[in-house]
C-alpha positions as CSV (number, residue, x, y, z in Angstrom):
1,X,19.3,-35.4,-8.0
2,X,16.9,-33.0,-10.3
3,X,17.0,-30.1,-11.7
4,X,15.1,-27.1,-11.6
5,X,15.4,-23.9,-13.5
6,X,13.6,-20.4,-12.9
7,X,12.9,-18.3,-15.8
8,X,11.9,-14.8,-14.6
9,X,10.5,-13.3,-18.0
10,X,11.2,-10.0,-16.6
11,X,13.5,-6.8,-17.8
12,X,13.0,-5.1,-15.3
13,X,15.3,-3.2,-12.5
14,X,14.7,-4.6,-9.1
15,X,11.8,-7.4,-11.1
16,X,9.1,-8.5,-9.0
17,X,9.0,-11.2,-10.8
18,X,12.6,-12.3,-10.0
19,X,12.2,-12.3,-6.4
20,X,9.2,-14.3,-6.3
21,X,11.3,-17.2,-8.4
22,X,14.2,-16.6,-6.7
23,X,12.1,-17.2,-3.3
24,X,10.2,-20.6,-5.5
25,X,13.7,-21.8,-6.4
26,X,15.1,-21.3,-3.0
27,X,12.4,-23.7,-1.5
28,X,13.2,-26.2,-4.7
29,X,16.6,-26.4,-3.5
30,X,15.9,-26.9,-0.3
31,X,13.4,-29.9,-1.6
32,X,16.8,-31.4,-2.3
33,X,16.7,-29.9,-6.4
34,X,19.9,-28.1,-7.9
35,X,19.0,-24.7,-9.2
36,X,20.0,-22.3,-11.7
37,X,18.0,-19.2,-12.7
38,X,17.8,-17.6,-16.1
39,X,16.8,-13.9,-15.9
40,X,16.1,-12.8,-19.4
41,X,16.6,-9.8,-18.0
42,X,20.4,-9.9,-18.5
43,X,20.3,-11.1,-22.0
44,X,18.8,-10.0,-25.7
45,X,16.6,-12.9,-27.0
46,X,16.3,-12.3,-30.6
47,X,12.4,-12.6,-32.1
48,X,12.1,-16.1,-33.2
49,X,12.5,-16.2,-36.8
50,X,11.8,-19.8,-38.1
51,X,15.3,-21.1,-40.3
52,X,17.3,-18.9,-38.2
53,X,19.7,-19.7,-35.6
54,X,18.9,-17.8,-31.9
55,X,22.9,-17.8,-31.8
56,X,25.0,-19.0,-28.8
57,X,23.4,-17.6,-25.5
58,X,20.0,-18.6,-26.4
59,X,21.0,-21.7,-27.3
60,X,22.5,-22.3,-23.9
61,X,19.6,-21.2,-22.3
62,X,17.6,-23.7,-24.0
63,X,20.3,-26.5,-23.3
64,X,19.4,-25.7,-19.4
65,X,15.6,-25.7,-20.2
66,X,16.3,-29.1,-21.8
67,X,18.1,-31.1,-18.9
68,X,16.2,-29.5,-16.3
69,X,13.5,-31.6,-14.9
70,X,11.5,-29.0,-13.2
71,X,10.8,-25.4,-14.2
72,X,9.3,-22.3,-12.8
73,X,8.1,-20.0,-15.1
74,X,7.6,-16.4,-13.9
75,X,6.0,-13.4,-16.1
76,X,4.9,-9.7,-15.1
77,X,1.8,-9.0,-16.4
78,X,1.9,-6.9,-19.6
79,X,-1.4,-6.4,-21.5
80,X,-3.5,-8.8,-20.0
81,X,-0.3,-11.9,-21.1
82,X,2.6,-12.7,-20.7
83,X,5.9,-9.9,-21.1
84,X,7.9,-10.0,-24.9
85,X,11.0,-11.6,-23.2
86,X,9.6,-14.5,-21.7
87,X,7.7,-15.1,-25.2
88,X,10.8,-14.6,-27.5
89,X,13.0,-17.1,-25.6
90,X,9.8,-19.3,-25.5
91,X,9.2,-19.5,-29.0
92,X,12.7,-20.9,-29.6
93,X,11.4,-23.6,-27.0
94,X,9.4,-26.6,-27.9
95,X,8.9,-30.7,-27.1
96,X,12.6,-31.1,-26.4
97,X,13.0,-28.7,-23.6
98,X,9.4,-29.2,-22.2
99,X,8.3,-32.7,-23.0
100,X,7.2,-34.2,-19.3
101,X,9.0,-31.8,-17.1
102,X,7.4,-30.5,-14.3
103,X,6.5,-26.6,-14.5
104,X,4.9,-23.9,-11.6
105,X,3.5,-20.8,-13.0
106,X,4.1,-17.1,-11.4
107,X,2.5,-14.0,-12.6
108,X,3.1,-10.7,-10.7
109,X,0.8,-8.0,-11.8
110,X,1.1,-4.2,-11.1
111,X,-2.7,-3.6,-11.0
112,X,-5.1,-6.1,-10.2
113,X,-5.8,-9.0,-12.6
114,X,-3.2,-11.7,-13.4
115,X,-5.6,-14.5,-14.6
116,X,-5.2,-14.2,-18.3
117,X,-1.5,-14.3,-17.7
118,X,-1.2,-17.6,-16.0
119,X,-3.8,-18.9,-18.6
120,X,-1.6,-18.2,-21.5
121,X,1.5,-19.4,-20.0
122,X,-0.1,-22.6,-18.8
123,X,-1.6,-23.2,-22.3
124,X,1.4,-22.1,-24.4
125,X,3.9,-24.6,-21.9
126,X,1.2,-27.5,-22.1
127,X,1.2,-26.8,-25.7
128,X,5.1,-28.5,-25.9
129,X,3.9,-31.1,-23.6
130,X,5.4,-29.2,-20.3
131,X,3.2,-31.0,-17.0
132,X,2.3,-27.8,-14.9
133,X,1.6,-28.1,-11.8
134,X,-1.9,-27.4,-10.1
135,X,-0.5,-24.8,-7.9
136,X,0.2,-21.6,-9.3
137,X,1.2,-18.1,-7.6
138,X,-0.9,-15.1,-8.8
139,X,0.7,-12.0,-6.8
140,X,-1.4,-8.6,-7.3
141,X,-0.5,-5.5,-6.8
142,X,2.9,-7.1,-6.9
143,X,4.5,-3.5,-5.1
144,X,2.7,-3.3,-2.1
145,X,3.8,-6.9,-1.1
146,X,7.6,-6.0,-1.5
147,X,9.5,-3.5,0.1
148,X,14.1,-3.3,0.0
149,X,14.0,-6.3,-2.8
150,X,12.0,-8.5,0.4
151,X,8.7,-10.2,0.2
152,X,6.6,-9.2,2.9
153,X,3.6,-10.5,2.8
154,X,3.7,-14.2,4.5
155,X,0.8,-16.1,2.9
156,X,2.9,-14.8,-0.8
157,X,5.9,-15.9,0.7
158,X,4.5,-19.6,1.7
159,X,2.4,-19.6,-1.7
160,X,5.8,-19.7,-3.7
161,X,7.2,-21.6,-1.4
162,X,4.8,-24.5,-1.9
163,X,5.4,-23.8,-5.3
164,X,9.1,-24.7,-5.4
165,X,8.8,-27.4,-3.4
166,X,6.0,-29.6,-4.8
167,X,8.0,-28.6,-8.8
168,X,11.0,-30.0,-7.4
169,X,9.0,-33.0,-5.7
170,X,6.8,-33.5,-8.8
171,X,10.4,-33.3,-10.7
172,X,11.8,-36.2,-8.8
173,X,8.8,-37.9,-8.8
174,X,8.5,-38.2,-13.3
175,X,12.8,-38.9,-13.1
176,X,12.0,-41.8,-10.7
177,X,13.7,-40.4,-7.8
178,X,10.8,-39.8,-5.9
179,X,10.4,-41.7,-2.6
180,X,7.0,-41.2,-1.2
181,X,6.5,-41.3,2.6
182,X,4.0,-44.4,3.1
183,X,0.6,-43.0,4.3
184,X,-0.7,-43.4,8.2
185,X,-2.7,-46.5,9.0
């Protein structure tokens, strides 16, 4: 069985951005994946500072990046990229958490653009040799689709669940686990 972690790269109170990878994750675990989230939320990431050790917790963090096979990488949108947590943790990351493991992208974005975001995380995981998925979920005005910590807007909801799914599948599928369904004659 494979494993896929969610990163939600948000701080946060009540994150968008967690509940659309907790809703991704929940459809990669019900692909058949194990799942563990990581909300850098709850913990200080130091800046990366090249000769020094991140310390304990980080380095935990990046020991689950490591033997995960999938990953879903959420962000809020902050300045057009990505937010400061979900780039300090990721600099301590490089070819040895990432190398071939499948990753889906999420960006939730107060206002209205999220494009740049998903850009600069795709190019920044594909840098360390991370496979991201072609699907990706965008979600705009990410408030007026929640409402009491729920999603409510359907086609979101299905969006993220595709998301998980085909990351766990795609996970399964590099660790050889993978059994396709033959196709119709």
């Amino acid at each position: 069985m494979v494993t896929v972690v969610a990163i939600n790269g948000s701080r946060r109170e009540g994150s968008y951005t967690k509940l659309a990878v907790e809703l991704a994750l929940d459809a990669a675990a019900e692909a058949g994946a194990d799942v563990e989230l990581i909300d850098l939320g709850a913990v200080d990431i130091p800046l990366y500072h090249p000769g020094h050790e991140p310390g304990t917790e980080v380095t935990d963090l990046m020991d689950q990046v490591r033997e995960a096979e999938g990953v879903i990488v959420g962000s809020p949108v902050y300045h057009g990229s990505y937010s400061s947590a979900f780039k300090s943790f990721h600099d301590y990351c490089g070819f040895d958490e990432y190398e071939d493991t499948a990753v889906g992208l999420v960006a939730s974005a107060g206002g209205g653009s999220y494009g740049s975001t998903l850009d600069h995380l795709r190019a920044t995981i594909r840098g360390v040799h991370g496979w991201v998925v072609p699907n990706q979920v965008g979600i705009r005005g990410a408030r007026n689709h929640f409402e009491n910590g729920e999603l409510t807007t359907e086609s979101l909801t299905d969006r993220l669940a595709d998301l998980g799914r085909i990351v766990a599948e795609d996970a399964a599928r590099r660790a050889g686990e993978y059994e396709s369904v033959p196709a119709a004659d």
